[in-house]
N, C-alpha and C positions, 0 to 999 in steps of 0.2 A: 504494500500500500504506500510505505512511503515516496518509493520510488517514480509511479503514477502521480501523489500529492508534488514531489518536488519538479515535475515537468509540466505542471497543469499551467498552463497561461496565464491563470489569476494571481501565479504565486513565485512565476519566475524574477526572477533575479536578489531572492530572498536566501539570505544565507542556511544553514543548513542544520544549524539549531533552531532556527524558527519555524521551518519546516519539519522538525523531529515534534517541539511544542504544539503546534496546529496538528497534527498526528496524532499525539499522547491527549490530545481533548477533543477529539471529535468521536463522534457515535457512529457507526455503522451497521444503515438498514438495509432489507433486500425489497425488492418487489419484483411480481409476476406477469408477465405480459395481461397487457389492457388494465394491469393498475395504477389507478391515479397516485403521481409521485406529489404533485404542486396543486389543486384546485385554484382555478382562476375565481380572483374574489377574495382568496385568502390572505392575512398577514401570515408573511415566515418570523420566524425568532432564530434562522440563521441562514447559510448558504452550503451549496451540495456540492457536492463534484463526484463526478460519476468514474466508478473506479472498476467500474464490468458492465457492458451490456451495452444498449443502445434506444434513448426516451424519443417519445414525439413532443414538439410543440404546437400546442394546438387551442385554439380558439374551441368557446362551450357547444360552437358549430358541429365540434367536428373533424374541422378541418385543419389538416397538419399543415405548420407553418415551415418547420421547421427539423431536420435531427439532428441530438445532440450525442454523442462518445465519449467513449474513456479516456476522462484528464481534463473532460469539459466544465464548468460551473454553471450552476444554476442557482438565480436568484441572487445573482452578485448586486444585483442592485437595491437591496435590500439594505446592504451598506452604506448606500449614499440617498435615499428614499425609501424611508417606512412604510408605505403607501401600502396597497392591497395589490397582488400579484394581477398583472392585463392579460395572462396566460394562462393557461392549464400544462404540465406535464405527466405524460401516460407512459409506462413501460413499455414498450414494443418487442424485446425478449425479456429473461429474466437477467433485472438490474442489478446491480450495490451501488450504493451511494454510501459518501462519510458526511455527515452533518457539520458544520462549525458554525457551533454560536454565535450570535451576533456579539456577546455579552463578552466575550473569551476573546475575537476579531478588536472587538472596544480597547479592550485591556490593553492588549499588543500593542495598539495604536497610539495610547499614553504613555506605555512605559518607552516607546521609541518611533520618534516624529517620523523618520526615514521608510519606517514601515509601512505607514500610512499611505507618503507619498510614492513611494513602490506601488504599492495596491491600487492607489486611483491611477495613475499610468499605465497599470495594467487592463485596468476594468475600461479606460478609454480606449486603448489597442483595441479590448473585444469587443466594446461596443460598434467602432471605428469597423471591424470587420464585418460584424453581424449585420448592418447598416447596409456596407457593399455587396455582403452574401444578398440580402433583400430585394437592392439593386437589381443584381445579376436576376434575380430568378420572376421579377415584374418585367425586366425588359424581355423574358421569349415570352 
């Protein structure tokens, strides 16, 4: 797991104790294909990264926006907006996910400014991607 956690996107360029911490506090759930990971609608109280399998993104339609893999995060923006999830996430096989608090991300962030601004730099990369992924797939 930690190996997956220290190459996830949301958490590169993070040295390698901080990544063993975010590890030694996160939970790890599973889910079954067609089980909802995220309900759209909902507040999280933390962010996921998918450490096996493969979720959909999907509107209460239905309809998949989007798929996520392993190493990917979900609900990173949780971090920087508490707001209520605009999405649904469903399992599509059977998933693992690690949990990381929001509460535990918090802490990290006070006890070292650098980490913080690591993490929004990162979460703008993916957002910055997910944005042109979107792009690419309304323009066919």
């Amino acid at each position: 797991m930690i190996d997956i956690i220290s190459r996830a996107p949301l958490f590169k360029g993070l040295n390698p104790k901080v990544i063993s911490g975010i590890v030694d506090n996160a939970d790890e759930r599973q889910f079954t294909p067609g089980q909802i990971i995220i309900q759209e609608g909902d507040s999280l109280k933390g962010l996921y990264i998918i450490i096996e399998g493969e979720a959909s993104i999907e509107k209460n339609t239905g309809e998949e926006l989007f798929t996520r893999g392993v190493g990917e995060s979900l609900g990173e923006m949780t971090l920087i907006d508490l707001g209520t999830r605009s999405v649904s996430v469903r399992a599509k096989s059977d998933v693992k996910i690690v949990v990381i608090s929001l509460d535990y991300m918090s802490s990290l962030f006070d006890e070292d400014p650098k980490i913080l601004a690591t993490v929004a730099i990162n979460i703008a990369r993916i957002l910055s991607n997910r944005l042109r992924e979107s792009d690419e797939d309304s323009s066919h």
